[in-house]
C-alpha positions as protocol buffer text, in pm:
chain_id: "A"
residue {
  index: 1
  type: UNK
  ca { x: 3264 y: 4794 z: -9296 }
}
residue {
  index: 2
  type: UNK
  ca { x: 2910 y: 4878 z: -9120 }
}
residue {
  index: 3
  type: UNK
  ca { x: 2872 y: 4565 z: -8792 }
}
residue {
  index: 4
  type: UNK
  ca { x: 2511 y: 4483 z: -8882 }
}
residue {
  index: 5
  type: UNK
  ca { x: 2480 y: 4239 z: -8633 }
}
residue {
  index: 6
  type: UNK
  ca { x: 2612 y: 4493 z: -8348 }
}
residue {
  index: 7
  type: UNK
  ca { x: 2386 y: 4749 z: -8453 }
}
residue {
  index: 8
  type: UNK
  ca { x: 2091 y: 4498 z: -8402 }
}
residue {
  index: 9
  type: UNK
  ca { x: 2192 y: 4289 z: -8078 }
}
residue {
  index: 10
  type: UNK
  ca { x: 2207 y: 4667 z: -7953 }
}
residue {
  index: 11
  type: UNK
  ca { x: 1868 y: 4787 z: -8032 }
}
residue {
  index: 12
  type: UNK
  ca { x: 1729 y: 4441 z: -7913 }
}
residue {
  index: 13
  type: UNK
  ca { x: 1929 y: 4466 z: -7557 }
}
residue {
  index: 14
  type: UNK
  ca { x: 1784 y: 4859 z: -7574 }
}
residue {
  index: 15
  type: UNK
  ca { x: 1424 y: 4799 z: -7627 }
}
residue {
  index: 16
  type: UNK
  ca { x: 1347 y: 4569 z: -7372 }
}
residue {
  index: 17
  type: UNK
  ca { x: 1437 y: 4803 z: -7118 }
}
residue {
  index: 18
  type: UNK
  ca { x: 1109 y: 4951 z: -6936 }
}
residue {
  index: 19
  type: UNK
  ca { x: 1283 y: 5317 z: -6866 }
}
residue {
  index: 20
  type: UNK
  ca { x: 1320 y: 5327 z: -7264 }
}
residue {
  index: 21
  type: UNK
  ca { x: 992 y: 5260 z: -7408 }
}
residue {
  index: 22
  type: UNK
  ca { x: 743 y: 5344 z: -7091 }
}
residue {
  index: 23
  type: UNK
  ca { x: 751 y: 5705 z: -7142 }
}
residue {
  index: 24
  type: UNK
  ca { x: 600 y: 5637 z: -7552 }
}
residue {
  index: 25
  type: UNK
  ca { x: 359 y: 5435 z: -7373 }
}
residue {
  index: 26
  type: UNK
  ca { x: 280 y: 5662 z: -7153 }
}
residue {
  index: 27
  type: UNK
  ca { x: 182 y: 5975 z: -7382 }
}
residue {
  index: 28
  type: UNK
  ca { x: 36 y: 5740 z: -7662 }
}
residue {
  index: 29
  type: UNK
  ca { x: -239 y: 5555 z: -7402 }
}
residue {
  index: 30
  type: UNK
  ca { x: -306 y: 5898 z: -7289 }
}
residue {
  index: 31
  type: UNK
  ca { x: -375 y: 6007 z: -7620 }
}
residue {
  index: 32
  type: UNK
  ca { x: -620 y: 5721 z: -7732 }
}
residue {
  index: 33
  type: UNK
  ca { x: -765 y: 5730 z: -7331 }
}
residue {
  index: 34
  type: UNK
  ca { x: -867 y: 6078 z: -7417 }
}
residue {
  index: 35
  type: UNK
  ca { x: -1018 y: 5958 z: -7793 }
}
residue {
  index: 36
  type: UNK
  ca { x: -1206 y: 5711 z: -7655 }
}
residue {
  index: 37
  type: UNK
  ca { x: -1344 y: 5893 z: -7409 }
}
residue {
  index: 38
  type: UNK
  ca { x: -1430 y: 6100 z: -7647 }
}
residue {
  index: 39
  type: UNK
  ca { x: -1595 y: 5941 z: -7863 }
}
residue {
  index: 40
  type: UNK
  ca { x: -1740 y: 5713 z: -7606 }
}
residue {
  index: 41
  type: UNK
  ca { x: -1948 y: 6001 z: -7411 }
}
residue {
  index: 42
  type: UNK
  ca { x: -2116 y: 6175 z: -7752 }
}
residue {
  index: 43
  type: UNK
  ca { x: -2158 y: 5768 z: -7921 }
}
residue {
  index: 44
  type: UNK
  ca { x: -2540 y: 5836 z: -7943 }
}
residue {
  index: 45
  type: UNK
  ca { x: -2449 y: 6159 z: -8128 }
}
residue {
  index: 46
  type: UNK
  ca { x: -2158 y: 6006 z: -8347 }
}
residue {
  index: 47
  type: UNK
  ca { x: -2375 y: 5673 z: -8435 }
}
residue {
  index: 48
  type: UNK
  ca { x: -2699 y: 5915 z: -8554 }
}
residue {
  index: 49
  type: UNK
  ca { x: -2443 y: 6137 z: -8733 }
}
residue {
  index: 50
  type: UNK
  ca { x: -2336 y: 5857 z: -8943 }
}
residue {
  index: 51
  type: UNK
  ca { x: -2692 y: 5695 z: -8992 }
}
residue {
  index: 52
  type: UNK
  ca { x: -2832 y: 6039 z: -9084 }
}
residue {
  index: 53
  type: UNK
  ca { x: -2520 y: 6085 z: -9333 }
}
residue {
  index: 54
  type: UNK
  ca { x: -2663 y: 5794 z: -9534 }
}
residue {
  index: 55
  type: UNK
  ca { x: -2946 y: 6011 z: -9666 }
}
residue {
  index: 56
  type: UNK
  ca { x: -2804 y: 6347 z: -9599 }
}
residue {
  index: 57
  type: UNK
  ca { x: -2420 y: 6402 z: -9644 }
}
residue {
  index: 58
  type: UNK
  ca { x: -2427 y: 6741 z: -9472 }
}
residue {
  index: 59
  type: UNK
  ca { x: -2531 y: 6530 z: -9097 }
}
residue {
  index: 60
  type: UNK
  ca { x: -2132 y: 6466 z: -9082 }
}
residue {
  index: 61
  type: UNK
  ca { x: -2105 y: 6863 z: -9008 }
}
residue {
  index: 62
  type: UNK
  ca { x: -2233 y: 6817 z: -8669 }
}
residue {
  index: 63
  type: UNK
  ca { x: -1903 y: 6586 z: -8618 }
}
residue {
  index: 64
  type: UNK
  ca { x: -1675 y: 6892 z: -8747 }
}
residue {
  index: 65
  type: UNK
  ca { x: -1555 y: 6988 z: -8360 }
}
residue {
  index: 66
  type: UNK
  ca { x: -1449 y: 6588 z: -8314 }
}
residue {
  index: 67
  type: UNK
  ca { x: -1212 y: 6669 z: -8636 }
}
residue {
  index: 68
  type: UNK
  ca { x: -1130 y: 6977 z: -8523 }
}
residue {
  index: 69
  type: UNK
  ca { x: -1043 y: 6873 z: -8144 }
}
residue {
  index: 70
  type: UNK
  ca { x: -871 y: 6567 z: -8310 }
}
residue {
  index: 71
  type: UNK
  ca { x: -659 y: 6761 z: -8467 }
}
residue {
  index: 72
  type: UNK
  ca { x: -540 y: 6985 z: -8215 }
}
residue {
  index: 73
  type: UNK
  ca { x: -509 y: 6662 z: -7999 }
}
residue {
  index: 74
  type: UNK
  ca { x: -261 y: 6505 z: -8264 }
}
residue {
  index: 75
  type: UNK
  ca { x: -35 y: 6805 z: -8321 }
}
residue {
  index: 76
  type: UNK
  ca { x: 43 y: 6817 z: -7887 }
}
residue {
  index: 77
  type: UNK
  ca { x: 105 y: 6450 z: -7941 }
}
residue {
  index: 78
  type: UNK
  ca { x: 330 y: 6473 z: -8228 }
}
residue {
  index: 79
  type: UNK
  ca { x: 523 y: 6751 z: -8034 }
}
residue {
  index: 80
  type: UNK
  ca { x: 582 y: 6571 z: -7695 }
}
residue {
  index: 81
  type: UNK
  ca { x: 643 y: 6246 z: -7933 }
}
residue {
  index: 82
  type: UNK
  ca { x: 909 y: 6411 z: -8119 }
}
residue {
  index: 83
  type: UNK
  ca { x: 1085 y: 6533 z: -7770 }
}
residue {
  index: 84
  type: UNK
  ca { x: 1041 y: 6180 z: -7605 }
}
residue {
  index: 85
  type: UNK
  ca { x: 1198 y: 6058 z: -7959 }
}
residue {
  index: 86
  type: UNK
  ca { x: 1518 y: 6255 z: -7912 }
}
residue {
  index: 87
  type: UNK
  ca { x: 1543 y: 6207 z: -7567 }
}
residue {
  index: 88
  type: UNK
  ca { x: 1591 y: 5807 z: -7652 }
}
residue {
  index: 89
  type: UNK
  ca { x: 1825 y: 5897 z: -7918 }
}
residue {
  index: 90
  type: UNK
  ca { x: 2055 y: 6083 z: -7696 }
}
residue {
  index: 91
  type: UNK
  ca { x: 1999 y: 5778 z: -7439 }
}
residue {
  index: 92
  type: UNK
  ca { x: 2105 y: 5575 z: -7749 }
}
residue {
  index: 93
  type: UNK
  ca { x: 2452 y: 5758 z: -7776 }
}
residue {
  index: 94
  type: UNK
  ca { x: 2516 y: 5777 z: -7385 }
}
residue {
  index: 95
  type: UNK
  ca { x: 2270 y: 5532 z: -7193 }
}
residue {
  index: 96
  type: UNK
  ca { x: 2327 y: 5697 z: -6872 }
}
residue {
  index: 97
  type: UNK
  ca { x: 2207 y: 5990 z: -6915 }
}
residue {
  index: 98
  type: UNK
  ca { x: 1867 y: 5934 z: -6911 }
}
residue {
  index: 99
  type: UNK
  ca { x: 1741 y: 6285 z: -6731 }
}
residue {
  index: 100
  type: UNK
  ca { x: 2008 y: 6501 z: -6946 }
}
residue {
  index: 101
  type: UNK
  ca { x: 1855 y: 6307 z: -7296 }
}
residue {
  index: 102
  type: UNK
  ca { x: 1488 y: 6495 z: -7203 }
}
residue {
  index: 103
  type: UNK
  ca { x: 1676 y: 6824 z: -7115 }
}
residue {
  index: 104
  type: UNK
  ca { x: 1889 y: 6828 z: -7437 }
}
residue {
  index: 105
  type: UNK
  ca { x: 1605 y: 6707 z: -7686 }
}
residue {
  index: 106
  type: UNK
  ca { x: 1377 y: 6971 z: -7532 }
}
residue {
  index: 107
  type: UNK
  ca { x: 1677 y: 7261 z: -7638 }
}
residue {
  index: 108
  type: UNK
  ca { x: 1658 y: 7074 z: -8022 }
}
residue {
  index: 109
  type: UNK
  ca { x: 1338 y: 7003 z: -8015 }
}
residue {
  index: 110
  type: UNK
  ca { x: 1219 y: 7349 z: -8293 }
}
residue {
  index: 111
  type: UNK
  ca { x: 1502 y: 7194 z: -8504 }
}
residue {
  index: 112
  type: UNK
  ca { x: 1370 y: 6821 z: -8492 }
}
residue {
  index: 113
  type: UNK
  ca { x: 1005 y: 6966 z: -8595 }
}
residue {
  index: 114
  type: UNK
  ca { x: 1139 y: 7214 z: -8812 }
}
residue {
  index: 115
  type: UNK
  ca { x: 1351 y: 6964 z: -9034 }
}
residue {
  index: 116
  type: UNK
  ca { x: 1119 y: 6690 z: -9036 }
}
residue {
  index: 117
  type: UNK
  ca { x: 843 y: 6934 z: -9166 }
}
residue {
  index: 118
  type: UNK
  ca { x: 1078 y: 7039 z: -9456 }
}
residue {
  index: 119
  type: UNK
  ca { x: 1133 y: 6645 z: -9542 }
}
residue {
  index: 120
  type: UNK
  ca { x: 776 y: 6556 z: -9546 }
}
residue {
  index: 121
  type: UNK
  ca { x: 718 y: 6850 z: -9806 }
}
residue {
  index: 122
  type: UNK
  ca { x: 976 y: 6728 z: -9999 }
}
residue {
  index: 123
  type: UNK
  ca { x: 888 y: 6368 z: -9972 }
}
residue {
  index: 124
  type: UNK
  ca { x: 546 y: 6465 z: -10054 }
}
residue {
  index: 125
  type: UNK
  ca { x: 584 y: 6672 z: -10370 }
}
residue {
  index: 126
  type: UNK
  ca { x: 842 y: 6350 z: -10469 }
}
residue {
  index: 127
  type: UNK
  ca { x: 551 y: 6141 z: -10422 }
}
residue {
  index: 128
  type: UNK
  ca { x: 309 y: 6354 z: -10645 }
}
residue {
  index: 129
  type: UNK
  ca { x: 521 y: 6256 z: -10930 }
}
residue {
  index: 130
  type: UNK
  ca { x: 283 y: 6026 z: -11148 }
}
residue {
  index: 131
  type: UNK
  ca { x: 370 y: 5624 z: -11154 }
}
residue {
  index: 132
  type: UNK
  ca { x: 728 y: 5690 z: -10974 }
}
residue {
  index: 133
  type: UNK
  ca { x: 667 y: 5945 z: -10716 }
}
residue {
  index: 134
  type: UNK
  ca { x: 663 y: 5616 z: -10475 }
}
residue {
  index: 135
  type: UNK
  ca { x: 1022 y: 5539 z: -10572 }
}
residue {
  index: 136
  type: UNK
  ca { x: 1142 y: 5896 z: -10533 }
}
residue {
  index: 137
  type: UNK
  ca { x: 949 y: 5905 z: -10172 }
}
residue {
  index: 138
  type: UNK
  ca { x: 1151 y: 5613 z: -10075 }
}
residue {
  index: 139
  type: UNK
  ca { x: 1501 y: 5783 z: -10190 }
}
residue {
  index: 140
  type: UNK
  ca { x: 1433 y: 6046 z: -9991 }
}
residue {
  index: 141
  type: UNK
  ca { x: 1356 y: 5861 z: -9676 }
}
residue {
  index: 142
  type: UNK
  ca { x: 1691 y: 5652 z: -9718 }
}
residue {
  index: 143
  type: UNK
  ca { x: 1877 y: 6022 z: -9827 }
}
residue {
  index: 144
  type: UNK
  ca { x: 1752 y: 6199 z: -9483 }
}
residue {
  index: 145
  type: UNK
  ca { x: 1789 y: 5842 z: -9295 }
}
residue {
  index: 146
  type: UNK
  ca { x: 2006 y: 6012 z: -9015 }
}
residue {
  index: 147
  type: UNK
  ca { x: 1861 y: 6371 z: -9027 }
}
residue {
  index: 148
  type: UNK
  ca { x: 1750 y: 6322 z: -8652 }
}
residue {
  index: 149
  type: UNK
  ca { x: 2057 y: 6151 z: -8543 }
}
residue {
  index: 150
  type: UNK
  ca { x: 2249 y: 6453 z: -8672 }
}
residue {
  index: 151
  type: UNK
  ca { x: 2049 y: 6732 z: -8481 }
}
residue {
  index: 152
  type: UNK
  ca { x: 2060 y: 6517 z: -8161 }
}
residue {
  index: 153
  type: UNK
  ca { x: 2409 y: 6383 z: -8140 }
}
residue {
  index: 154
  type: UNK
  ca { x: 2627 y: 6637 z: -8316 }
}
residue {
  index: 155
  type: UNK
  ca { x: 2421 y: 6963 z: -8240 }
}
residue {
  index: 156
  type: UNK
  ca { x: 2358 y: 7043 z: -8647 }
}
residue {
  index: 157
  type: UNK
  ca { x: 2166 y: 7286 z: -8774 }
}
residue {
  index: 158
  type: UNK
  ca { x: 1881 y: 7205 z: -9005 }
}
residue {
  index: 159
  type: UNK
  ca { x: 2038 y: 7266 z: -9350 }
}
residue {
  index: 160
  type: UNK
  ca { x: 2359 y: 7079 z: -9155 }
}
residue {
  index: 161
  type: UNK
  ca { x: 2208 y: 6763 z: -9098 }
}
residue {
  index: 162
  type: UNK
  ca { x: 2010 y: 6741 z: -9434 }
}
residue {
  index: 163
  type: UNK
  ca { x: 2312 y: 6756 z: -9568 }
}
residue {
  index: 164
  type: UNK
  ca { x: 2526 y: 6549 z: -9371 }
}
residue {
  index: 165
  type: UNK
  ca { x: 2269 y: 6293 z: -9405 }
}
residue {
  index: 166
  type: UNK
  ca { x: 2266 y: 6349 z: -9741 }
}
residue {
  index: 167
  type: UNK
  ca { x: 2638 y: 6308 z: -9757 }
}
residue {
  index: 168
  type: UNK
  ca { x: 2644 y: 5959 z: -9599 }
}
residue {
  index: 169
  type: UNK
  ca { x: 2365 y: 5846 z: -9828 }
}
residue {
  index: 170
  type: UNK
  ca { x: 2594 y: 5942 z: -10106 }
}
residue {
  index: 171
  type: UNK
  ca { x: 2908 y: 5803 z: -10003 }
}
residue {
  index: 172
  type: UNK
  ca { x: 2747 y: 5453 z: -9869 }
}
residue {
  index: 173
  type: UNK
  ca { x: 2422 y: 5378 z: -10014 }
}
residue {
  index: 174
  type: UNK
  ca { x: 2406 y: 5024 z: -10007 }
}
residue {
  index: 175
  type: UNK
  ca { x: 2417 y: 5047 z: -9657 }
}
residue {
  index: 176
  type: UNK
  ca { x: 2189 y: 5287 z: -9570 }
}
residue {
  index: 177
  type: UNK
  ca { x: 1948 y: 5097 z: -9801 }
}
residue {
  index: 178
  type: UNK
  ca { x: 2034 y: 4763 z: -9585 }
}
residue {
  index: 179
  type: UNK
  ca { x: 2013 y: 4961 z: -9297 }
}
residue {
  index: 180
  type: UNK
  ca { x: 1661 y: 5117 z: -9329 }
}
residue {
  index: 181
  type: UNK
  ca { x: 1540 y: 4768 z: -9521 }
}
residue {
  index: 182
  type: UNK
  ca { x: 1662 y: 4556 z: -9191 }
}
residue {
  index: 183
  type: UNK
  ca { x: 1532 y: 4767 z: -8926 }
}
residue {
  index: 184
  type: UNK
  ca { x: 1195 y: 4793 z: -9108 }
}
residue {
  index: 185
  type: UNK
  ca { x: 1150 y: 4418 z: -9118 }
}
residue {
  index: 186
  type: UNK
  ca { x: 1284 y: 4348 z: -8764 }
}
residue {
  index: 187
  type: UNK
  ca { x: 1069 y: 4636 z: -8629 }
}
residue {
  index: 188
  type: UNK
  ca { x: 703 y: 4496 z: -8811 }
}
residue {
  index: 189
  type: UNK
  ca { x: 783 y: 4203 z: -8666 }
}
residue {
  index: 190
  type: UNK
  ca { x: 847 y: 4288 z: -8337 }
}
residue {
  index: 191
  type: UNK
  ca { x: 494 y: 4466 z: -8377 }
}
residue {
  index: 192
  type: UNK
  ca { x: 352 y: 4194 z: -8542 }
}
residue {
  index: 193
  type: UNK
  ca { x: 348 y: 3987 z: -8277 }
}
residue {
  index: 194
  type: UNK
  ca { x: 216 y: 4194 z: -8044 }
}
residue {
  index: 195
  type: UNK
  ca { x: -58 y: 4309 z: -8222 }
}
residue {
  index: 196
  type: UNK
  ca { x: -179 y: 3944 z: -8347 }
}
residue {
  index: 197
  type: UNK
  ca { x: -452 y: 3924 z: -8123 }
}
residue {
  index: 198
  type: UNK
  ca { x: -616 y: 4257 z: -8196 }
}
residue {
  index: 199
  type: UNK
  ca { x: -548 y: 4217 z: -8575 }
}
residue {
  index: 200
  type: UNK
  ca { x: -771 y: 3868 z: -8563 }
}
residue {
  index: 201
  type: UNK
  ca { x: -1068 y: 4011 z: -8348 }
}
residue {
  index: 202
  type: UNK
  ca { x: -1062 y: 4351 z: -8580 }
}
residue {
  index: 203
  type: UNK
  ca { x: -1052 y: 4125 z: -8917 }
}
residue {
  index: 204
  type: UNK
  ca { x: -1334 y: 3923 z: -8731 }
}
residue {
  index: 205
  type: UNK
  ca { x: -1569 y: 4214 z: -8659 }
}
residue {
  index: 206
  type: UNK
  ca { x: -1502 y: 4413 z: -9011 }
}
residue {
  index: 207
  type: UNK
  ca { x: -1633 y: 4056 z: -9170 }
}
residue {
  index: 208
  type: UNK
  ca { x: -1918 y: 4076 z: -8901 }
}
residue {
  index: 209
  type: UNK
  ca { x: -2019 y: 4454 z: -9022 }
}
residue {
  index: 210
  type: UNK
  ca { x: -1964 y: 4381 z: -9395 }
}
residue {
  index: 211
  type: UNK
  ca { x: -2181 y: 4049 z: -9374 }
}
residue {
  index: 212
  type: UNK
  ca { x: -2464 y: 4286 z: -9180 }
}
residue {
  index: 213
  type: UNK
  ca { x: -2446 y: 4613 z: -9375 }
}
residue {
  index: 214
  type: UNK
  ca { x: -2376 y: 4470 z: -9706 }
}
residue {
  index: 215
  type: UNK
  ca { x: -2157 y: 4788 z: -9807 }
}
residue {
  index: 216
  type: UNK
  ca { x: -1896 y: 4978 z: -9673 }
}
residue {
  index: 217
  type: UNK
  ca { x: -2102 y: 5318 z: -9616 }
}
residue {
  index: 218
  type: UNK
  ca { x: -2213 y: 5434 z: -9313 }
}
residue {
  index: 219
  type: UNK
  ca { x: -2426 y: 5196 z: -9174 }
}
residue {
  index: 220
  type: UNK
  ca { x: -2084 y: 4992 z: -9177 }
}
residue {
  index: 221
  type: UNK
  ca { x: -1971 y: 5240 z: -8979 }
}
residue {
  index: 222
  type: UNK
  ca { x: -2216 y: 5262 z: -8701 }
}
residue {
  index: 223
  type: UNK
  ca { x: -2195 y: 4841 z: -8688 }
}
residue {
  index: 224
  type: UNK
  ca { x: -1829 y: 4862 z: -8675 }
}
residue {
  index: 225
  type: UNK
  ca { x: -1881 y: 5174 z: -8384 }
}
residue {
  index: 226
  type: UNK
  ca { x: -2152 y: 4867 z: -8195 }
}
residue {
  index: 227
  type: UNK
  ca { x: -1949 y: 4624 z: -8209 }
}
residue {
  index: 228
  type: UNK
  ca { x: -1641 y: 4799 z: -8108 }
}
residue {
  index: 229
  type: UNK
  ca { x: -1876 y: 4911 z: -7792 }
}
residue {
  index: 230
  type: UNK
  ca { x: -1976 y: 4587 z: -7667 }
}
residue {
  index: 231
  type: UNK
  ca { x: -1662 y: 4426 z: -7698 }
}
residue {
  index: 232
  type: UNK
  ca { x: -1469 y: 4732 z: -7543 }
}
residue {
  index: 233
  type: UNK
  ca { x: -1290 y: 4559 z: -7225 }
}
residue {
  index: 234
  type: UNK
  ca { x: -1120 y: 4341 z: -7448 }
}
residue {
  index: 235
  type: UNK
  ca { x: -1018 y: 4562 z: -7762 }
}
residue {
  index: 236
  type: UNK
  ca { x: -868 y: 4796 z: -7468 }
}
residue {
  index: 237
  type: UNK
  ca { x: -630 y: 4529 z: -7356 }
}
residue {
  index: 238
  type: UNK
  ca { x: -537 y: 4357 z: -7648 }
}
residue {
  index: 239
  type: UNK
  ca { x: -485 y: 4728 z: -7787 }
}
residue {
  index: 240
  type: UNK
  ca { x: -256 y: 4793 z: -7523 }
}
residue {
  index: 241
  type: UNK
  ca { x: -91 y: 4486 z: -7582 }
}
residue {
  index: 242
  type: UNK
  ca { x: -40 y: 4626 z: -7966 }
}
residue {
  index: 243
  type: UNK
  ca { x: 59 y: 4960 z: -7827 }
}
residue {
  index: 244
  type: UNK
  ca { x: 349 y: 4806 z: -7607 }
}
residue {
  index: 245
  type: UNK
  ca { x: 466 y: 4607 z: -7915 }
}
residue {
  index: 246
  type: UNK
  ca { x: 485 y: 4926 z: -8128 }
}
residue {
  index: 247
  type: UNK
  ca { x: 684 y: 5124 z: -7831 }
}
residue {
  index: 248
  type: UNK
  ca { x: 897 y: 4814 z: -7843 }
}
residue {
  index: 249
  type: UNK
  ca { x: 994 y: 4791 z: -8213 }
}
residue {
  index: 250
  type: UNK
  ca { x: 979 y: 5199 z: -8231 }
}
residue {
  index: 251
  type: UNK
  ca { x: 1253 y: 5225 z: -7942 }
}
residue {
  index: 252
  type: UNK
  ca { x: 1438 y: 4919 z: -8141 }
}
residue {
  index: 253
  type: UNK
  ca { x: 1433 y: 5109 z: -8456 }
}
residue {
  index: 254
  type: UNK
  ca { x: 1598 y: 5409 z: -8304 }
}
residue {
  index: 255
  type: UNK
  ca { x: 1873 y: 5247 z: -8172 }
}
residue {
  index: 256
  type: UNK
  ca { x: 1998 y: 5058 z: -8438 }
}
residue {
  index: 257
  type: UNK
  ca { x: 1939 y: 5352 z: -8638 }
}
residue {
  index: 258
  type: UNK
  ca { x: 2171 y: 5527 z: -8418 }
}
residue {
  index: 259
  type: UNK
  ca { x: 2428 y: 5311 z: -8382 }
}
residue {
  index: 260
  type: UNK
  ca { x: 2426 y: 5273 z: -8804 }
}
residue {
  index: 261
  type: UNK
  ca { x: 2451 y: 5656 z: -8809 }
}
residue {
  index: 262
  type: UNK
  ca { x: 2780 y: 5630 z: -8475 }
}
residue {
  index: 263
  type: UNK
  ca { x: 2964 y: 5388 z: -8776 }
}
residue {
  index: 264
  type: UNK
  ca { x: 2906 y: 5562 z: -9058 }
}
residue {
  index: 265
  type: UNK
  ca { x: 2954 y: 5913 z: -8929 }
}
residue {
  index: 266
  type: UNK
  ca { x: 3345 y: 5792 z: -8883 }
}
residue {
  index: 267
  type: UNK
  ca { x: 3399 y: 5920 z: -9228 }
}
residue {
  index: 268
  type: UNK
  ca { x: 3317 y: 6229 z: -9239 }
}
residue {
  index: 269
  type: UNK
  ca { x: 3458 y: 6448 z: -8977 }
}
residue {
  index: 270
  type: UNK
  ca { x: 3570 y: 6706 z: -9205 }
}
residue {
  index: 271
  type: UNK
  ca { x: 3193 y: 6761 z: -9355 }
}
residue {
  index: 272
  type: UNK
  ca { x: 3056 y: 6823 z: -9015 }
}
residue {
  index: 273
  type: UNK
  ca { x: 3319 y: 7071 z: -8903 }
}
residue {
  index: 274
  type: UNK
  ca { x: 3245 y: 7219 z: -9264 }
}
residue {
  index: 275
  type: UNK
  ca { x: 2865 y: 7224 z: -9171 }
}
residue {
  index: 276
  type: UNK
  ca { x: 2922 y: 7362 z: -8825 }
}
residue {
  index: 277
  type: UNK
  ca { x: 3196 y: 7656 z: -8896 }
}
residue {
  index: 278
  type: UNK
  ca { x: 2986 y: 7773 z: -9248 }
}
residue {
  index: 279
  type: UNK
  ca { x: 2647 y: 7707 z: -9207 }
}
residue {
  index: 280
  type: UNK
  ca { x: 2593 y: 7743 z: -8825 }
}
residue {
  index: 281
  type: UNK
  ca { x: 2420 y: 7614 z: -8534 }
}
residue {
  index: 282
  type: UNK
  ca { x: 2067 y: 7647 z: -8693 }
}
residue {
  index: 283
  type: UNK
  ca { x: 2134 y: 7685 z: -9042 }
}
């Protein structure tokens, strides 16, 4: 019988701790510090781009090394995200070890990428299905629900923990569907509220920009890019407010998830030692 309630009053106790979440916060105000900057020192460029783009679609090509840079920018974040990740899911499993959970996710880390590449291919080609490609996106997220927690806490391989995670999908699904539905609601509320304020001024400046431009085109754009500059001071801190919610009910999210995947494992010792003498350390 999975202890909801544990599971839960553990990821709450979890999150609140600063040693937990800070380091999320950390890397993800260093990554919008450097967007905004960004965008802030070429906004003359950026706002005639968009203007000019109104007339002539071919203006947005001066804006090509933004996408380009933004790119690169978001694939070093997703890395160091993903190792920060399984650092806290370690830290999940033994709290104490809070140096040894960077170390060990660091040794995984090709694995973590490596696996959760394969699942958003498959989730995505699920997903291309016309009318239910939505519901068979969603059955794979609850299948591979503990592909993570696999890698990180019992050292499997990347065909290992799909499979494992498959297997405990299999053998309790009504859990795993409680599970993920749970955690999802507690964590967009815990985000929710933090993220009220800057939801309310955004709303109140799209209306602004809609009202002004009359369409959602370009000019939209550059209102939305005005506005957005004179009211800076105060979408930075009410964005960091939003960004300390989301580190909150992201660090949440793994714990419970972790603890879910500590009471389910219990019932399948024999498929991991399977997994682990046939398949491997990496396969």
């Amino acid at each position: 019988m999975v202890n909801f309630g544990d599971a839960f009053r553990k990821g709450l106790k979890f999150c609140i701790e600063p040693k937990r979440w800070l380091p999320l916060l950390i890397l993800d105000t260093a990554a919008l510090a450097v967007v905004v900057v960004t965008l802030l020192s070429g906004m003359s460029g950026v706002m005639d781009s968009l203007l000019d783009a109104q007339n002539n679609p071919l203006a947005m090509v001066s804006l090509s090394g933004y996408f380009i840079g933004f790119m690169l920018l978001g694939t070093a974040w997703y890395i160091l995200r993903m190792w920060i990740m399984g650092s806290i899911i370690h830290q999940s499993f033994r709290p104490r070890e809070l140096k040894g959970g960077y170390m060990l996710s660091l040794s995984r880390l090709h694995k973590v990428i490596v696996t959760a590449l394969i699942v958003a291919v498959i989730s995505g080609l699920a997903g291309a299905v016309p009318y239910v490609g939505w519901i068979f996106s969603l059955v794979i997220t609850w299948a591979f629900f503990f592909i993570f927690q696999g890698i990180i806490i019992d050292n499997l391989g990347i065909v290992s923990t799909l499979k494992n995670s498959w297997g405990i999908f299999r053998k309790s699904p009504f859990d795993v569907f409680i599970a993920w539905l749970l955690i999802a609601v507690i964590s967009a509320l815990i985000l929710g509220l933090f993220a009220l304020p800057i939801m309310g001024m955004f709303f109140g400046m799209l209306f602004s920009s809609i009202m002004t431009s009359g369409s959602m085109g370009p000019g939209f754009a550059a209102l939305l890019t005005v506005y957005l500059q004179n009211n800076l001071a105060t979408v930075v801190a009410l964005g960091f407010i939003a960004l300390v919610g989301l580190e909150l009910s992201q660090v949440f999210a793994i714990k419970a998830q972790t603890e879910f995947y500590l009471q389910l494992r219990k019932t399948f010792p024999s498929i991991l030692k399977m997994f682990k003498d046939r398949i491997g350390r990496f396969f």
